[in-house]
N, C-alpha and C positions, 0 to 999 in steps of 0.2 A: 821730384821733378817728373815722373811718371803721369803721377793725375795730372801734371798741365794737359794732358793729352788726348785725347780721344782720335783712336786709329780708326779709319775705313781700310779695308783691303778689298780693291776689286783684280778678280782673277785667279781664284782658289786652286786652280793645278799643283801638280806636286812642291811646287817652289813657294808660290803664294798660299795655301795653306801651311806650311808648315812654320815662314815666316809669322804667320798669326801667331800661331800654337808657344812658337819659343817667345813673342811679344808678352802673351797673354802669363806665359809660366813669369815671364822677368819682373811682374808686377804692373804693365801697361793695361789702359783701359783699351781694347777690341770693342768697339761699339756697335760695327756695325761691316759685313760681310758681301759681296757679290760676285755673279759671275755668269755670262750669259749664259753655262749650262749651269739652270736653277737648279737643280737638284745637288750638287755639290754644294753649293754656299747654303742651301736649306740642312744638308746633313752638317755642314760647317759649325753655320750658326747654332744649330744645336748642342752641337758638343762643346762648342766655346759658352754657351748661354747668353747670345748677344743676337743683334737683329738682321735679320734675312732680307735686303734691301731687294726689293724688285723691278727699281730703277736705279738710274745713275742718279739723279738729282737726289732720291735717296738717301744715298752713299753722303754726299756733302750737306745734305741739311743734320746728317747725323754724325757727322767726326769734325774734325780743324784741321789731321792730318790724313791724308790718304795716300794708302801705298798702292801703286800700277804693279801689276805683272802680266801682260798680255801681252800676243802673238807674235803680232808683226806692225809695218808702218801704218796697215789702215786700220788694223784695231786701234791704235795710238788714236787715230783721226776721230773716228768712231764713236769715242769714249771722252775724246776732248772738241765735238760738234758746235759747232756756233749757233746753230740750232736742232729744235728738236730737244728730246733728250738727252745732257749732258753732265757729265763732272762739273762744267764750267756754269751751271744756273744757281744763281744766288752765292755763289763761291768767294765774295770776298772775305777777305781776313783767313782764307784756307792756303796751307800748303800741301802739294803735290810732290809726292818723291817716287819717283819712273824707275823699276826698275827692269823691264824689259830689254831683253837684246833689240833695239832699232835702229835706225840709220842714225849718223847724228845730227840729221837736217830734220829729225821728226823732232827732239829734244829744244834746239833753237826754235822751230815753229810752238810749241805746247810753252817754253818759255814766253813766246808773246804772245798768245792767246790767254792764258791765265795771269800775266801782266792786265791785261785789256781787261779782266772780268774782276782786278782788284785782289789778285789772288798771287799766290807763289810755286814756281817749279822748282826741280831740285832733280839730278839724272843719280840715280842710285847702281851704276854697272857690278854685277855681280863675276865674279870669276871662281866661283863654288859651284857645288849641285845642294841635292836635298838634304843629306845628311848634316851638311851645314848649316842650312836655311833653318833647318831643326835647333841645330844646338847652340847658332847665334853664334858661327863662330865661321862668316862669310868673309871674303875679299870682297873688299867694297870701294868701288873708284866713284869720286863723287866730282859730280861738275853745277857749276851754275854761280849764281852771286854767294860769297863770300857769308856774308849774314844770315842768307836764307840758310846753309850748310850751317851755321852756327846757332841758331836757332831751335835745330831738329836732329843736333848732336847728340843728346840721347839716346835716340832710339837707334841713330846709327851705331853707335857706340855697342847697343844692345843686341844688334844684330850680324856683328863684326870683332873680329878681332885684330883684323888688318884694315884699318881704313887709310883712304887717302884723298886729300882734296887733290885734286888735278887742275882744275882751273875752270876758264869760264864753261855756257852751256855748250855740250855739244865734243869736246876736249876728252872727257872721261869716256863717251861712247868710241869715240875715235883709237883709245889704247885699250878698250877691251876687244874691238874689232879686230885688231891687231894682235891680242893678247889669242887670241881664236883662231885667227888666220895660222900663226904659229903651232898650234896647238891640233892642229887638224892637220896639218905636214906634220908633226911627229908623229902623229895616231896614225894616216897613212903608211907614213917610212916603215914605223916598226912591226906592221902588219907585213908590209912586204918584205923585210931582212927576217921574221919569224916562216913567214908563209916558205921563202927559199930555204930557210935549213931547215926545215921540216922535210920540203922535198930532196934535199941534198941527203938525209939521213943524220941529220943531227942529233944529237940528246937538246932539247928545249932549253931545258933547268941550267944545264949549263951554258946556251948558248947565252940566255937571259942576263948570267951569273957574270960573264963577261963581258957584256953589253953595259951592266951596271960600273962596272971598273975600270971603261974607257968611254975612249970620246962619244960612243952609240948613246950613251947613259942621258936619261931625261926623266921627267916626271909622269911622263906618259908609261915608261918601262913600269915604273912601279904603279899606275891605277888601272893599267890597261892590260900587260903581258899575261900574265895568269888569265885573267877572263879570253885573250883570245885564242891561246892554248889548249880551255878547257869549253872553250865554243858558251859559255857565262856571259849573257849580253842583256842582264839586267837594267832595264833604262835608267839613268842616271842623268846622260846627256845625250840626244837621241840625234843619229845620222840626218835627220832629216832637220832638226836643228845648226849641224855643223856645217849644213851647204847652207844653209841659209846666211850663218853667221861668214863663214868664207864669199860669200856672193857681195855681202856687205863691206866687205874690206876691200875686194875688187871693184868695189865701185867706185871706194877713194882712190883708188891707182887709177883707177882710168880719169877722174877728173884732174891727177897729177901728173897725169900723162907717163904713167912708170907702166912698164913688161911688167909682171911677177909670173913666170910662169910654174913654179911648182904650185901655187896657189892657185893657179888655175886646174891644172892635173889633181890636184885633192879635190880641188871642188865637184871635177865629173867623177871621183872615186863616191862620191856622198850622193851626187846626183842618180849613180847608176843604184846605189842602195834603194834611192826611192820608187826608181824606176820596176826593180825586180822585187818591191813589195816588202823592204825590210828597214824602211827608213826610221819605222818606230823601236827598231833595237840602239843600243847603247854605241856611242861611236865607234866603243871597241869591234862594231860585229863588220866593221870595214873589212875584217879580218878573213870572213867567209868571201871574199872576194879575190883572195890570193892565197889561201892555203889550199896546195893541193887536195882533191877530191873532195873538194866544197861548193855548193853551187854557187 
């Protein structure tokens, strides 16, 4: 089932190379690589032994499936242009699996635009980092038509160990956004219960040790508490990531007309990250924001 396939990946960053890399070990054909900083998809293509697109129309005159990983909504737009250079020239009979954090109005829009072009979408939400995207062993929330999902079950399959269809376009980005928003209140919470008994005079290890054993306990304790302990803010999932992804979740509360205000208070915890120059550390480093004698 593999060779039915010929992959594009545009958007080679840590998440989208690495997808490649564990594609390429599963026995999938990698045909063909991009990314508007060329020099990443030229050392990419290199080490996969596959082609250096130096356009988008590129990229789909040379795969049937292409995986997204870019930035934000108007990368989406950008990448999926009605005119100009695009994914979407000469695109029918391709499918499109998106897995960028976007809004989930950018997913419904690239869903009818690659309809229009004879083509197919598919929202691929990931709730992993790199280490995963490596070893093909991702949370994967999928949305879009039922068939297209079944289709290109493969390589989800290949790149996941937890998958899940969610439902139609737009659905899956909706519980990752939410999947985030949560995830970015724990990461702040437990920076600031770490940050105070550090001030208090606490021992850490133990404070940790008991956090784990009761209702504090999350899974942010165990990827996060050590690294913000030991001031460890190797990117993984980067602050400036987290307001973004928290901004997108407040945007569906505001079209639902719902308060969420701890979600708003992380999101300026993330915002002020970017602000003071450190948006590019690991969510964890929220943490330099509330541990005493830390800027």
């Amino acid at each position: 089932m593999a060779n039915d396939f010929t992959i594009g990946v545009v958007g080679v960053g840590r998440m989208g190379s690495n997808m490649a890399r564990h594609l390429k070990d599963d026995g999938f054909t990698v045909s063909v690589v991009y990314d508007s900083a060329s020099s990443l998809a030229g050392d990419l293509a290199a080490e996969l032994g596959c082609a250096h697109a130096e356009t988008l129309a590129d990229v789909t005159a040379k795969a049937n499936t292409i995986i997204t990983v870019v930035t934000n909504d108007d990368s989406m737009r950008e990448i999926f242009g009605e005119s100009g250079d695009s994914l979407l020239n000469d695109a029918a009979g391709v499918t499109f699996i998106n897995c960028a954090t976007v809004s989930p109005g950018i997913h419904v829009e690239v869903e009818g635009l690659a309809e229009k072009a004879g083509a197919n979408s598919l929202e691929g939400c990931m709730a992993s980092s790199i280490t995963q995207a490596r070893e093909g062993t991702l949370y994967l929330m999928c949305g879009g038509k039922q068939d297209v999902f079944d289709n290109v079950k493969p390589i989800l399959d290949s790149m996941s160990t937890d998958l899940r269809y969610i439902g139609e376009s737009g659905k899956a980005a909706q519980v990752k956004a939410l999947v985030n928003m949560v995830m970015n209140i724990n990461t702040a919470g437990l920076a600031e219960g770490l940050g105070l008994g550090q001030s208090l005079g606490l021992d850490l290890n133990v404070l940790m040790e008991v956090f784990s054993q009761t209702g504090a306990n999350s899974r942010v304790l165990e990827t996060d508490g050590e690294d913000m302990v030991a001031r460890d803010h190797e990117c993984y999932f980067s602050s400036a990531h987290a307001a973004k992804d928290s901004g997108i979740a407040l945007d569906l509360a505001e079209q639902e007309g719902l308060n969420l205000p701890l979600a708003k208070a992380t999101k300026a915890q993330f915002d002020k990250m970017i602000e003071v120059g450190k948006g590019e550390l690991d969510k964890s480093g929220v943490a330099e924001l509330t541990f005493p004698g830390r800027s």
